[in-house]
Structures are given as structure tokens and as C-alpha cells.
PyMOL Python script that loads the backbone (N, CA, C, O; Angstrom):
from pymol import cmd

cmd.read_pdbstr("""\
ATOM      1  N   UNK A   1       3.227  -0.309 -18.193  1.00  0.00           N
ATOM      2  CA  UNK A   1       3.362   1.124 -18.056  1.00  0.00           C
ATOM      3  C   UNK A   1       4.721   1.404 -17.438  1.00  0.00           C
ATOM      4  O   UNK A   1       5.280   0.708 -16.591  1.00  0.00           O
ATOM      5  N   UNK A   2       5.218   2.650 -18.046  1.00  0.00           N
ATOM      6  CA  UNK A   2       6.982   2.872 -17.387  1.00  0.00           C
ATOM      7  C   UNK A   2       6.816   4.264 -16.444  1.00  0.00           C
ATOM      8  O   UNK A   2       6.028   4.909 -17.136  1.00  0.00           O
ATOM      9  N   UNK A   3       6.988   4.755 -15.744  1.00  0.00           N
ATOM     10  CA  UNK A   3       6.864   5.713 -15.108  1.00  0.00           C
ATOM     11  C   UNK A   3       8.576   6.290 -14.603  1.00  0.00           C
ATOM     12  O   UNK A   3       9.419   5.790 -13.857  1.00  0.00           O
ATOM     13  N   UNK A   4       8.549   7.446 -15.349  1.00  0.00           N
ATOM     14  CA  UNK A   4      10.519   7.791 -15.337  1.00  0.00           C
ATOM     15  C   UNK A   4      10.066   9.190 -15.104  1.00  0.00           C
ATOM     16  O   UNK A   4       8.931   9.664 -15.056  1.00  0.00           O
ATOM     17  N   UNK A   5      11.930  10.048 -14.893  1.00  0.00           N
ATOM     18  CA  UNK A   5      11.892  11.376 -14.599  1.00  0.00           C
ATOM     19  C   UNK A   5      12.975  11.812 -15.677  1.00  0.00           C
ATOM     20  O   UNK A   5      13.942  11.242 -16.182  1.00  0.00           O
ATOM     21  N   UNK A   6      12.326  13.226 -15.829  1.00  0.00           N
ATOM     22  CA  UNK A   6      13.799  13.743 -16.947  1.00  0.00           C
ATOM     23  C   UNK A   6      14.631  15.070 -15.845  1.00  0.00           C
ATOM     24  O   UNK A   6      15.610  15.746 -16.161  1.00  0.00           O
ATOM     25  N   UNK A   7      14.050  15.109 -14.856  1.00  0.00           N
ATOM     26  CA  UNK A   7      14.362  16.020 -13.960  1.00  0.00           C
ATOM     27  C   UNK A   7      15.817  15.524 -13.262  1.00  0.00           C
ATOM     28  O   UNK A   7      15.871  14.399 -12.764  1.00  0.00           O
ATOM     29  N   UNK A   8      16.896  16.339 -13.248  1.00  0.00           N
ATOM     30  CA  UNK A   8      17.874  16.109 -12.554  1.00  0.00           C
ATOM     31  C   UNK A   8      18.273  16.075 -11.531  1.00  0.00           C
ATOM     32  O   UNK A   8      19.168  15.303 -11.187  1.00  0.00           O
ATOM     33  N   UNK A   9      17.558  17.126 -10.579  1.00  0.00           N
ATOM     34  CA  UNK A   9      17.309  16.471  -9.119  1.00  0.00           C
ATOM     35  C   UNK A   9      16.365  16.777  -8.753  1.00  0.00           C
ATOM     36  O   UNK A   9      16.005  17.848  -8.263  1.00  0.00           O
ATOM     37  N   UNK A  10      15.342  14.988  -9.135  1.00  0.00           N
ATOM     38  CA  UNK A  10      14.415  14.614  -8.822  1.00  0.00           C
ATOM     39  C   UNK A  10      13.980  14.395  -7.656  1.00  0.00           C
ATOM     40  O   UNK A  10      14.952  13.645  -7.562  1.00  0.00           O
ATOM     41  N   UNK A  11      13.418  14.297  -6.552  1.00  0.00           N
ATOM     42  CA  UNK A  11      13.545  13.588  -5.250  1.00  0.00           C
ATOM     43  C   UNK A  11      12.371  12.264  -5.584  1.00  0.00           C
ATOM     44  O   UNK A  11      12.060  11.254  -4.953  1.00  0.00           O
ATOM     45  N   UNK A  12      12.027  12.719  -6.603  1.00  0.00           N
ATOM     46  CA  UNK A  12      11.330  10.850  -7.102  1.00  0.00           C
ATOM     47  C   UNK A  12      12.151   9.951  -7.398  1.00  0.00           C
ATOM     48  O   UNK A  12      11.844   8.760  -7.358  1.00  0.00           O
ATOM     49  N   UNK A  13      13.424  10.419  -7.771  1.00  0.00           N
ATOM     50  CA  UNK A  13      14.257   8.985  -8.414  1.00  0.00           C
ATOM     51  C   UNK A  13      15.377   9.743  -9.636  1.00  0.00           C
ATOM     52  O   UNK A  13      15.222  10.710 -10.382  1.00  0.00           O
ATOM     53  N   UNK A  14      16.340   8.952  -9.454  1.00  0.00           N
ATOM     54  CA  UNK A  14      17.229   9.158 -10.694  1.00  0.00           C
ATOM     55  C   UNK A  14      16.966   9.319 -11.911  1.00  0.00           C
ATOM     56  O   UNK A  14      16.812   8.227 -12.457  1.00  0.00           O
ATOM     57  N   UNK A  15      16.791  10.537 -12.880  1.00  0.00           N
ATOM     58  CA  UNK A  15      16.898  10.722 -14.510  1.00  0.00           C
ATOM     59  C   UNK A  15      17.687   9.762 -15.138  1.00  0.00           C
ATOM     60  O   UNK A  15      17.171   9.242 -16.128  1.00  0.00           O
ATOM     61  N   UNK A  16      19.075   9.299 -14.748  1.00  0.00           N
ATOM     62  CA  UNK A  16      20.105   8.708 -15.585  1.00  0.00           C
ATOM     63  C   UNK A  16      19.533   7.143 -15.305  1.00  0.00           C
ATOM     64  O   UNK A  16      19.423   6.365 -16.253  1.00  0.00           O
ATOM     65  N   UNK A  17      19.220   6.792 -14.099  1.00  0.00           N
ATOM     66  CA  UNK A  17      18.623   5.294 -14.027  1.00  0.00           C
ATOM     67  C   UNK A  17      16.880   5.053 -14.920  1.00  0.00           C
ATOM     68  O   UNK A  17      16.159   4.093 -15.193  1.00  0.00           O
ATOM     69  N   UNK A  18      16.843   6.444 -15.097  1.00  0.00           N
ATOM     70  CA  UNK A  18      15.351   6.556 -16.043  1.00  0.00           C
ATOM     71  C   UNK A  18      15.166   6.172 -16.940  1.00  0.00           C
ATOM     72  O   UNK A  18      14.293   5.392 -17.321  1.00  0.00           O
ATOM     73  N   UNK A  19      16.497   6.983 -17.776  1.00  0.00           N
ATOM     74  CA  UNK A  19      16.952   6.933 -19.016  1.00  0.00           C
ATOM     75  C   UNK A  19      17.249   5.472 -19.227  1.00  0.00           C
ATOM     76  O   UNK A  19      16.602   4.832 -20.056  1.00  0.00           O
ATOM     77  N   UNK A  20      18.019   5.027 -18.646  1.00  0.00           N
ATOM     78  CA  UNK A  20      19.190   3.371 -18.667  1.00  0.00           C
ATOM     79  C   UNK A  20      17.404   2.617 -19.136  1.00  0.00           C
ATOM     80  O   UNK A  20      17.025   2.160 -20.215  1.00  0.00           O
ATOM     81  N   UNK A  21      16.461   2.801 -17.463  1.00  0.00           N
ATOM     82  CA  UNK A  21      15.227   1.541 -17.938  1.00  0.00           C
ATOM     83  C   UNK A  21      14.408   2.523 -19.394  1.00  0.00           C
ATOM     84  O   UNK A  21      13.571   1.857 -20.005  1.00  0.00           O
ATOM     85  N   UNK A  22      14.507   3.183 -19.626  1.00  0.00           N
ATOM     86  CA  UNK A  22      14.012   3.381 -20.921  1.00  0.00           C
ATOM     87  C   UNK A  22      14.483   3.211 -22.015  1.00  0.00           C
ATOM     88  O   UNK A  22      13.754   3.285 -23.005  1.00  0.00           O
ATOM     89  N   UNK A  23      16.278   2.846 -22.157  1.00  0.00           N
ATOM     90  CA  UNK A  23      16.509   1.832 -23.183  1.00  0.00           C
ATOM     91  C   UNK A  23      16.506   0.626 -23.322  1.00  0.00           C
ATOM     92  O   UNK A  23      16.347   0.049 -24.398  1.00  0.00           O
ATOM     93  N   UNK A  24      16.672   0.131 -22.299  1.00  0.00           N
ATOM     94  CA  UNK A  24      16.195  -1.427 -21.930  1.00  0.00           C
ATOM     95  C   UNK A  24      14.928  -1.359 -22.328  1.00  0.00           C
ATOM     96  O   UNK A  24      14.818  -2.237 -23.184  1.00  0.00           O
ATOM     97  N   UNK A  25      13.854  -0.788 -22.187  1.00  0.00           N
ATOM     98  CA  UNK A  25      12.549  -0.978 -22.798  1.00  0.00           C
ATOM     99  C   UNK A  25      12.467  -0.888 -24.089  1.00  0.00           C
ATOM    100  O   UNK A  25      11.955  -1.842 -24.675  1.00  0.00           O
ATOM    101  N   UNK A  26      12.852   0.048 -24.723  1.00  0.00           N
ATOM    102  CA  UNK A  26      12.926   0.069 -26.292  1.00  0.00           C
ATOM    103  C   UNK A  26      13.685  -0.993 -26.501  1.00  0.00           C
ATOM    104  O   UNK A  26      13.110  -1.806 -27.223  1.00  0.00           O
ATOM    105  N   UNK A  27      14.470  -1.235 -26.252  1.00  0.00           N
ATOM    106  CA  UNK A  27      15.261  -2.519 -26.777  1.00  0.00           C
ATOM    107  C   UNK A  27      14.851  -3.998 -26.547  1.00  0.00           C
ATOM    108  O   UNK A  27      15.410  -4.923 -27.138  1.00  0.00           O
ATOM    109  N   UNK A  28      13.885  -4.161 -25.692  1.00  0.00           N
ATOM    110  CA  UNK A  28      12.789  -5.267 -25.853  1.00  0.00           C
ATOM    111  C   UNK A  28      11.789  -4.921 -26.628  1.00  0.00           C
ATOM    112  O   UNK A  28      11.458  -5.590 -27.607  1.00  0.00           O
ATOM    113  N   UNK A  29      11.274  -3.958 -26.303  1.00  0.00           N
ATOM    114  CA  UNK A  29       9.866  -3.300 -27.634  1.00  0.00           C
ATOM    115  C   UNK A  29      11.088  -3.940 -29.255  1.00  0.00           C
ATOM    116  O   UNK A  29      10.955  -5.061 -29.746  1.00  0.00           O
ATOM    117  N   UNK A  30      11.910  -3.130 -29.649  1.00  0.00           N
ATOM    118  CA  UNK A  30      12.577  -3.511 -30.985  1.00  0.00           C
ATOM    119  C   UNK A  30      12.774  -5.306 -31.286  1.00  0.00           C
ATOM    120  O   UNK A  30      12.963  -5.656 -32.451  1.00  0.00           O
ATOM    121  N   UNK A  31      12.708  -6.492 -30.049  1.00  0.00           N
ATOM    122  CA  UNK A  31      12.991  -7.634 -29.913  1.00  0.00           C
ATOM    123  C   UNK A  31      11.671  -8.176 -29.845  1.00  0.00           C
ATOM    124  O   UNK A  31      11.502  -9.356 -30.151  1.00  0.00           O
ATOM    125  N   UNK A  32      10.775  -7.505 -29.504  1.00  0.00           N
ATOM    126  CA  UNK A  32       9.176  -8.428 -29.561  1.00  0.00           C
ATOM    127  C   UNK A  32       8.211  -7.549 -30.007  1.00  0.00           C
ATOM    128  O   UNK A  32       7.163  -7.689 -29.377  1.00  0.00           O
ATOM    129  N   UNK A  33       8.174  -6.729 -30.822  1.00  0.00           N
ATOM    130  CA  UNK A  33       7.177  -5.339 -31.044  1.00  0.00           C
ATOM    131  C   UNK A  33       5.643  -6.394 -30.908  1.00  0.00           C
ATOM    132  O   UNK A  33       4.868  -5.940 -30.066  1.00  0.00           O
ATOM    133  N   UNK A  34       5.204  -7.535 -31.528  1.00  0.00           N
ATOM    134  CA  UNK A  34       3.853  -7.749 -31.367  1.00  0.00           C
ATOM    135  C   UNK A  34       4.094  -8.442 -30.028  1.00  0.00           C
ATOM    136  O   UNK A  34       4.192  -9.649 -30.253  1.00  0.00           O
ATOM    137  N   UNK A  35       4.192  -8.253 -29.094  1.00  0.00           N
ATOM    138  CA  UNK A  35       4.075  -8.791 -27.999  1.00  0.00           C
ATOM    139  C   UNK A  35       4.131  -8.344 -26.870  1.00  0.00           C
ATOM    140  O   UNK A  35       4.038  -8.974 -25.816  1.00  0.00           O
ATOM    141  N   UNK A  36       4.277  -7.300 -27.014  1.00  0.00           N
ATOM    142  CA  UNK A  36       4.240  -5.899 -25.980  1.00  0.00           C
ATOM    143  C   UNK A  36       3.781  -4.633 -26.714  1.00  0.00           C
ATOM    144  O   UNK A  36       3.753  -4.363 -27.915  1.00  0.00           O
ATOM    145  N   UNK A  37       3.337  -3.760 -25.333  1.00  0.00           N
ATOM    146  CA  UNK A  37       3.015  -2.794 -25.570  1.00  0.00           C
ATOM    147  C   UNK A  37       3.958  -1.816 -24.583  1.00  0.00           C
ATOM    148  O   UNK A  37       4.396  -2.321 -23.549  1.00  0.00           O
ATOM    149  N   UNK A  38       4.175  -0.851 -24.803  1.00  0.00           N
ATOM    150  CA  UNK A  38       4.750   0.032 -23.523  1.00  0.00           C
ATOM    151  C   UNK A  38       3.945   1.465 -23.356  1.00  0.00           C
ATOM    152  O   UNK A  38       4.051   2.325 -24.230  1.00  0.00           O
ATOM    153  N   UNK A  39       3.302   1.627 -22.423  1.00  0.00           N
ATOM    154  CA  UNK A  39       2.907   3.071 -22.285  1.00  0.00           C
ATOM    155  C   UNK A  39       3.962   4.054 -21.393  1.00  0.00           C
ATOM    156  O   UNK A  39       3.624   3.851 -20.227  1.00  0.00           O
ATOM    157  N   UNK A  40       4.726   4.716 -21.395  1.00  0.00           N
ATOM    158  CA  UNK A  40       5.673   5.792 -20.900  1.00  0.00           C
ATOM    159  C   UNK A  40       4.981   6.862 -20.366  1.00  0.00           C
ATOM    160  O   UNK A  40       4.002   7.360 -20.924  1.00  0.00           O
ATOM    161  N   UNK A  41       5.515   7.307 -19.136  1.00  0.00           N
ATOM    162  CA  UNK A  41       4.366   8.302 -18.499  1.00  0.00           C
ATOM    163  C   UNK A  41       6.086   9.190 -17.818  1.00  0.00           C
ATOM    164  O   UNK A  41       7.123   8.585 -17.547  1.00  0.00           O
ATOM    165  N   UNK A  42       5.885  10.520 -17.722  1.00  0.00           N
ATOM    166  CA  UNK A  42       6.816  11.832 -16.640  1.00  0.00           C
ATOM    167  C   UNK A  42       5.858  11.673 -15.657  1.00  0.00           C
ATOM    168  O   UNK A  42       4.768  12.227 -15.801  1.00  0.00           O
ATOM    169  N   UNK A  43       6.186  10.740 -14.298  1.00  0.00           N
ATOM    170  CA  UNK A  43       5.874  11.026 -13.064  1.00  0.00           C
ATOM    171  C   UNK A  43       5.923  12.182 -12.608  1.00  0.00           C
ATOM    172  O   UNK A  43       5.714  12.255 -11.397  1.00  0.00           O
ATOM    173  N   UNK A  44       6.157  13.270 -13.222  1.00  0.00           N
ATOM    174  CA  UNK A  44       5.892  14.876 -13.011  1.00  0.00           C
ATOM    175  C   UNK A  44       4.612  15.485 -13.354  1.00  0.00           C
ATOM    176  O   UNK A  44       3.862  16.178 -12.667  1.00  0.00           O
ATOM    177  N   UNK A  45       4.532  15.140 -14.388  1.00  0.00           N
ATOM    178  CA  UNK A  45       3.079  15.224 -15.740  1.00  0.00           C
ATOM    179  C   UNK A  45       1.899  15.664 -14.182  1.00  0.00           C
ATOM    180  O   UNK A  45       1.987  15.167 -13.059  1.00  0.00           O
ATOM    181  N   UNK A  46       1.394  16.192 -14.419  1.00  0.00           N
ATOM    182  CA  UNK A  46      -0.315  16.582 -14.060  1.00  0.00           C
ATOM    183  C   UNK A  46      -1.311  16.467 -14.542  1.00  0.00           C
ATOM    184  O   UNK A  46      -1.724  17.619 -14.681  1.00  0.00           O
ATOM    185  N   UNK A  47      -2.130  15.694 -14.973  1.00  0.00           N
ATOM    186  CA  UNK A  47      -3.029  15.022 -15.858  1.00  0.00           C
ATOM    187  C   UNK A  47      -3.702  14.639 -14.365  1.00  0.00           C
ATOM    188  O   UNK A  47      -3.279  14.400 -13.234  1.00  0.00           O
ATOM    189  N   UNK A  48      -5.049  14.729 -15.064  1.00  0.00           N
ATOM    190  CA  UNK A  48      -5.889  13.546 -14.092  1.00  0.00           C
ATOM    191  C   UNK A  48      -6.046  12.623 -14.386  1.00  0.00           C
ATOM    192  O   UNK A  48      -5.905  11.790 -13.490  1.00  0.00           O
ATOM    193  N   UNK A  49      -6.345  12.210 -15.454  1.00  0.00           N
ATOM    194  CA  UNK A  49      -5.889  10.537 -15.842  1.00  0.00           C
ATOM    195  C   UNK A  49      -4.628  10.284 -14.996  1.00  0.00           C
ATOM    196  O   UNK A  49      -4.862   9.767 -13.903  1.00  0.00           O
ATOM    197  N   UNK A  50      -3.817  10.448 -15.174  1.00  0.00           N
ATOM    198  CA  UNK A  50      -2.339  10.258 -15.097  1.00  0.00           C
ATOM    199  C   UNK A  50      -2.140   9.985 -13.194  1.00  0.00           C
ATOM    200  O   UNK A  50      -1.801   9.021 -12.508  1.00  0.00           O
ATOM    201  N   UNK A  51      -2.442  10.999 -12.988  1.00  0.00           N
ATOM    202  CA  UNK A  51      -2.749  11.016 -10.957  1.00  0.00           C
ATOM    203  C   UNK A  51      -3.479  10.114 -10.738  1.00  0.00           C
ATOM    204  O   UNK A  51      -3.225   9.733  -9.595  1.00  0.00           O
ATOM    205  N   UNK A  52      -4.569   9.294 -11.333  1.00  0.00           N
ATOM    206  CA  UNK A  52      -5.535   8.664 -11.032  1.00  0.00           C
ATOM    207  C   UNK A  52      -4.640   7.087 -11.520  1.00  0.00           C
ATOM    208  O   UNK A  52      -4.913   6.126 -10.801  1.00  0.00           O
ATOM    209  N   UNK A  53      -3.840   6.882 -12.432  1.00  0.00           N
ATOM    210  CA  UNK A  53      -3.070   5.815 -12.493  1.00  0.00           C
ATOM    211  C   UNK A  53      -2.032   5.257 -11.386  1.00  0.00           C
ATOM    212  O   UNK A  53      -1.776   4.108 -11.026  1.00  0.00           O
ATOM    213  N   UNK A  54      -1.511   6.582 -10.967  1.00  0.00           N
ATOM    214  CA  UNK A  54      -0.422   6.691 -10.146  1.00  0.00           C
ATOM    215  C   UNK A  54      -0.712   6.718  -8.655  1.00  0.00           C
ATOM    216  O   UNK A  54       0.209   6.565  -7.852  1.00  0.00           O
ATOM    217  N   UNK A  55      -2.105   6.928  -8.220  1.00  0.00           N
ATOM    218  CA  UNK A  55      -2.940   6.212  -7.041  1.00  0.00           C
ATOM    219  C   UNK A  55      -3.243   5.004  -7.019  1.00  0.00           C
ATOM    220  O   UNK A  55      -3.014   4.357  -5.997  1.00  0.00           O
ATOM    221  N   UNK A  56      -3.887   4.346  -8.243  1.00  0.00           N
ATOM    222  CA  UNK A  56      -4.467   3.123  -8.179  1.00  0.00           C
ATOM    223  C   UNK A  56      -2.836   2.301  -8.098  1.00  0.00           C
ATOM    224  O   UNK A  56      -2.670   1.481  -7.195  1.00  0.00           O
ATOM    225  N   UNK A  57      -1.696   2.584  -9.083  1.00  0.00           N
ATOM    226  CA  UNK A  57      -0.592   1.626  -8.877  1.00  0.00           C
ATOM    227  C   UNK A  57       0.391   1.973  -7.490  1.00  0.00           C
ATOM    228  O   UNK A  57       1.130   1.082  -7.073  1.00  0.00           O
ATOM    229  N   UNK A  58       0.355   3.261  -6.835  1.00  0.00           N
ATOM    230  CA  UNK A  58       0.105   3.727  -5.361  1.00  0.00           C
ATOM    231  C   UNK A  58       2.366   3.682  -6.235  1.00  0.00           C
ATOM    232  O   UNK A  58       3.283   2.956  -5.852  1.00  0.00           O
ATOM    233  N   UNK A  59       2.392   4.784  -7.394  1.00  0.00           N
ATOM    234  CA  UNK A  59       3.483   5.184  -8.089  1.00  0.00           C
ATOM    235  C   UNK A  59       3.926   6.583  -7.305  1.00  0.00           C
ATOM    236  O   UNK A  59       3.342   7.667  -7.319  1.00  0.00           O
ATOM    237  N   UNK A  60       5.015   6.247  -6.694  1.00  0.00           N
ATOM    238  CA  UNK A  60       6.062   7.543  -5.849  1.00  0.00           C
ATOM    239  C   UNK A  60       7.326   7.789  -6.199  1.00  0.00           C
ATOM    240  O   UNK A  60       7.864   8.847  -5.876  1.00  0.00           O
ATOM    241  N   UNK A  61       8.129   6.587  -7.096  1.00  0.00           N
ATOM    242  CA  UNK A  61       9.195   6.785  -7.014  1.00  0.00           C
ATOM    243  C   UNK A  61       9.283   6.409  -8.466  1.00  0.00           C
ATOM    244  O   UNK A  61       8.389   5.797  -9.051  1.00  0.00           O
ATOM    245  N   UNK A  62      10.679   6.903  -9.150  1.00  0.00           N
ATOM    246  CA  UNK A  62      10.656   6.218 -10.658  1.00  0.00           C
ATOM    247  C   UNK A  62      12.280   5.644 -10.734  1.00  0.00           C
ATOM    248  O   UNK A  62      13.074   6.117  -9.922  1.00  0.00           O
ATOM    249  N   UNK A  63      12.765   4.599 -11.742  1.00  0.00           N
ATOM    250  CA  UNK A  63      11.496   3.849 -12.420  1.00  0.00           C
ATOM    251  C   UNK A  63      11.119   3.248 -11.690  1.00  0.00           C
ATOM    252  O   UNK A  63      11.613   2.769 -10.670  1.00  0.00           O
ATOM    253  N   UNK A  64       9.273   3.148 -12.557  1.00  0.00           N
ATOM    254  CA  UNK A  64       8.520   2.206 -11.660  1.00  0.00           C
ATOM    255  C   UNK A  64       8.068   1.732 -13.211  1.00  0.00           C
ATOM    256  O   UNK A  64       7.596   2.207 -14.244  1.00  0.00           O
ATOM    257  N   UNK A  65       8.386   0.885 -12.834  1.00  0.00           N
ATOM    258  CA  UNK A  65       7.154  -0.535 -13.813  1.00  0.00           C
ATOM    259  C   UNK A  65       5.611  -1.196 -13.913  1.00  0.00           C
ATOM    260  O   UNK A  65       5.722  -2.392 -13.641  1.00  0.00           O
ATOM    261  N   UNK A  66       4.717  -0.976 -14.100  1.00  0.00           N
ATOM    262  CA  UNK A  66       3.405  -1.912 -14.023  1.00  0.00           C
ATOM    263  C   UNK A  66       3.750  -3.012 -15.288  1.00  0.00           C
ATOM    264  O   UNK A  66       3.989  -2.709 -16.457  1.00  0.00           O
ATOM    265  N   UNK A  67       3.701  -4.406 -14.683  1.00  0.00           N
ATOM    266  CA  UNK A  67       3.362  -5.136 -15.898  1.00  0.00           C
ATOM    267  C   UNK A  67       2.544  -6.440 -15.095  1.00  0.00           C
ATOM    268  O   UNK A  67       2.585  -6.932 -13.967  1.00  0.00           O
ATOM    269  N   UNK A  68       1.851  -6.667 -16.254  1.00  0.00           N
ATOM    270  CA  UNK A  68       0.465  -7.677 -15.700  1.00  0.00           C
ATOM    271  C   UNK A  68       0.077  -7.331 -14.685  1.00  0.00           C
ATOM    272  O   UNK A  68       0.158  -8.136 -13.757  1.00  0.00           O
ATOM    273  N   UNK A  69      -0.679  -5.588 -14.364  1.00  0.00           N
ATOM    274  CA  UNK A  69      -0.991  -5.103 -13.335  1.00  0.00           C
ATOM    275  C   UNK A  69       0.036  -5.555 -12.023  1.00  0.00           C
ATOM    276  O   UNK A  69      -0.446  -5.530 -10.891  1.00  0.00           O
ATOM    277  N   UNK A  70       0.898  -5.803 -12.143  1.00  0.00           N
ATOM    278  CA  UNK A  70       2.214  -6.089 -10.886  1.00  0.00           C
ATOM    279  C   UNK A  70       2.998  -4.797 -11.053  1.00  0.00           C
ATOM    280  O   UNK A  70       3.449  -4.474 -12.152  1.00  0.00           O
ATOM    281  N   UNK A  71       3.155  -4.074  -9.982  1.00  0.00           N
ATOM    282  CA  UNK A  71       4.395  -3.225  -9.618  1.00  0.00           C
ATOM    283  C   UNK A  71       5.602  -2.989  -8.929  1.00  0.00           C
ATOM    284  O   UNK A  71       5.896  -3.145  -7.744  1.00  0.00           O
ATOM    285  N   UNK A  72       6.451  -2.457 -10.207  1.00  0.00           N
ATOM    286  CA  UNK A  72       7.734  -3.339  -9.759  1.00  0.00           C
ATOM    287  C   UNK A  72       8.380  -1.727  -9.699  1.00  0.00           C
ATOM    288  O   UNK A  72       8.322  -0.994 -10.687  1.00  0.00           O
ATOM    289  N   UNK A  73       9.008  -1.290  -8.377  1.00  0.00           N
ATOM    290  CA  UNK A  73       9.918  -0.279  -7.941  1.00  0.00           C
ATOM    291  C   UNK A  73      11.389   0.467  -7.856  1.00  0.00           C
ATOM    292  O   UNK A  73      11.888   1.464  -7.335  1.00  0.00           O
ATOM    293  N   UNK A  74      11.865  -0.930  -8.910  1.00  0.00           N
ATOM    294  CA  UNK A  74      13.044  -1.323  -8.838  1.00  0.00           C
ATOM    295  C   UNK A  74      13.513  -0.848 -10.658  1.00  0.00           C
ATOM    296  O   UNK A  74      12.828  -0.261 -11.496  1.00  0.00           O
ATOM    297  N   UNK A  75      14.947  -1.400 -10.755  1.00  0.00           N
ATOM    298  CA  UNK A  75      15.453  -0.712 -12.159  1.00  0.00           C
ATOM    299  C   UNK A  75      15.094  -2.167 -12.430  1.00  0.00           C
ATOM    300  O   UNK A  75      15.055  -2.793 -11.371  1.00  0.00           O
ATOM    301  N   UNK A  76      14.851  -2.828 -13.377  1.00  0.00           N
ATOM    302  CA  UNK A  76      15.101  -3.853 -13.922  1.00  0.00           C
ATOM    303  C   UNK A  76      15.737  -4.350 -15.244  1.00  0.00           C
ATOM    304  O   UNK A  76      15.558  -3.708 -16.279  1.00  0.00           O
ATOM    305  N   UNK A  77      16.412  -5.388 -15.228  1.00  0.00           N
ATOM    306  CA  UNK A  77      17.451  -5.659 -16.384  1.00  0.00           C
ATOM    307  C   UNK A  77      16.494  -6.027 -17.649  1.00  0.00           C
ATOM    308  O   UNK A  77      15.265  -6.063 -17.711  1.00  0.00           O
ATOM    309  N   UNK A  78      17.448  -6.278 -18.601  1.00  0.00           N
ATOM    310  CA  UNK A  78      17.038  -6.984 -20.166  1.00  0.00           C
ATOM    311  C   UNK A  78      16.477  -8.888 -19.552  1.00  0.00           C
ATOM    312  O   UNK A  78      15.721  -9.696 -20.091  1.00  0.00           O
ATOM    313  N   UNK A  79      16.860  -8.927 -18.931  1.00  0.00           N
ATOM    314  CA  UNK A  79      17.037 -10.626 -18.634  1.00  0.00           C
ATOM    315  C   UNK A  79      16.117 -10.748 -17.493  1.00  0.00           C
ATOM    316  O   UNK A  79      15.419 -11.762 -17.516  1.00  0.00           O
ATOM    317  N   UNK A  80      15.934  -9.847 -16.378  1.00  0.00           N
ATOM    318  CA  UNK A  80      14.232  -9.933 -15.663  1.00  0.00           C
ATOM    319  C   UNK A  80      13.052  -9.856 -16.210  1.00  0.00           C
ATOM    320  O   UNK A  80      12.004 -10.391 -15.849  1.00  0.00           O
ATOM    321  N   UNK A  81      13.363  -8.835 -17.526  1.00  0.00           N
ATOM    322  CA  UNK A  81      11.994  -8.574 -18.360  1.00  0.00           C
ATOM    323  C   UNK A  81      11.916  -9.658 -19.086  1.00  0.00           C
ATOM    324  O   UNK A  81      11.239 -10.515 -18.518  1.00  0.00           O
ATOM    325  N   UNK A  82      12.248  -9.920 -19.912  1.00  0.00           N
ATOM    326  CA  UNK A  82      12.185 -11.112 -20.966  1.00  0.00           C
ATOM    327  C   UNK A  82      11.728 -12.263 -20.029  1.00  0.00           C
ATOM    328  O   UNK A  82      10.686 -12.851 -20.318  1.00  0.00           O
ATOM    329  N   UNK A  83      12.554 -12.689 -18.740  1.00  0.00           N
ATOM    330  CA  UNK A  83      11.828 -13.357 -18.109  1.00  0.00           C
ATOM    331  C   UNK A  83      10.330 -13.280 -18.112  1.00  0.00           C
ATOM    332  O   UNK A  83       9.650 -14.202 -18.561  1.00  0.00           O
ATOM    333  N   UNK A  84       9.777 -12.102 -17.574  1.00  0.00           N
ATOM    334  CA  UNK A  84       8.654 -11.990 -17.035  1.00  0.00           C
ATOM    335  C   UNK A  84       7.719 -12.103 -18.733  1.00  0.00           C
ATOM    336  O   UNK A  84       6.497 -12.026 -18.607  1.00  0.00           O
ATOM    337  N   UNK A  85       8.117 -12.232 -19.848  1.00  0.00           N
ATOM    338  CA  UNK A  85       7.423 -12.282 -20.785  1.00  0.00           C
ATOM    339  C   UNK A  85       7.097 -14.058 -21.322  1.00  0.00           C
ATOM    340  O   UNK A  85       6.382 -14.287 -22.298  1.00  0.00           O
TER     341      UNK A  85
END
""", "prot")
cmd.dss("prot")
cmd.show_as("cartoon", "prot")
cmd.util.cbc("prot")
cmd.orient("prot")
């Protein structure tokens, strides 16, 4: 799961560092499509599903990453992810 902002001043986190891990994600999705999945979420969004994700992964700041239920808070590169695959 990716959790980003399109808001420009966010006090969750940078739009432009949002954007950056959301092409890095497509651009592994385009390098392994059967081997990942990506769900994309606006840490703004109001959903109760959505609030109820963002408690259980205890999501405040973006980007935030869930992968193999691990959460990661940080921007991460092309070459950490692939690692982690």
C-alpha cells in the first residue's frame, strides 16, 4: 500500500517527494507487473475503510509504504524496493 499527498502544503509530508515515490512505484509495477500489486491511497481521503487502514498501519506522514505488512516512513529508492522483493 502507498500512502502520498497531492496537497502542496501538506503538513503530512511533501507532494513533490509523493510524486518522485509514485514513479518509482510505477516503474517497478512496469518491471514486475505479476509480482506485485500496489494499492495507492490520498492520506487526505475520508473513507472509513481508509481511516481504519491508516490506524491499524498507525499512517501520519506520507510517503508511507506498507509492504509485507512492514511500514516504512521514509522515501524509498528503485534499489531498496527491488531489494525488498
Amino acid at each position: 500500500m502507498y500512502f502520498y499527498t497531492n496537497k502542496k502544503d501538506d503538513e503530512k509530508g511533501d507532494f513533490k517527494i509523493s510524486e518522485e515515490q509514485g514513479f518509482i512505484l510505477d516503474d517497478l509495477y512496469k518491471r514486475y507487473p505479476n509480482q506485485i500489486v500496489i494499492f495507492s491511497f490520498d492520506i487526505n481521503t475520508d473513507n472509513p475503510a481508509l481511516n481504519s487502514l491508516k490506524e491499524v498501519y498507525n499512517i501520519t506522514k506520507v510517503p508511507t509504504l506498507v509492504v509485507n505488512d512492514q511500514t516504512y516512513t521514509i522515501f524509498l529508492s528503485l534499489a531498496q524496493l527491488k531489494d525488498m522483493l
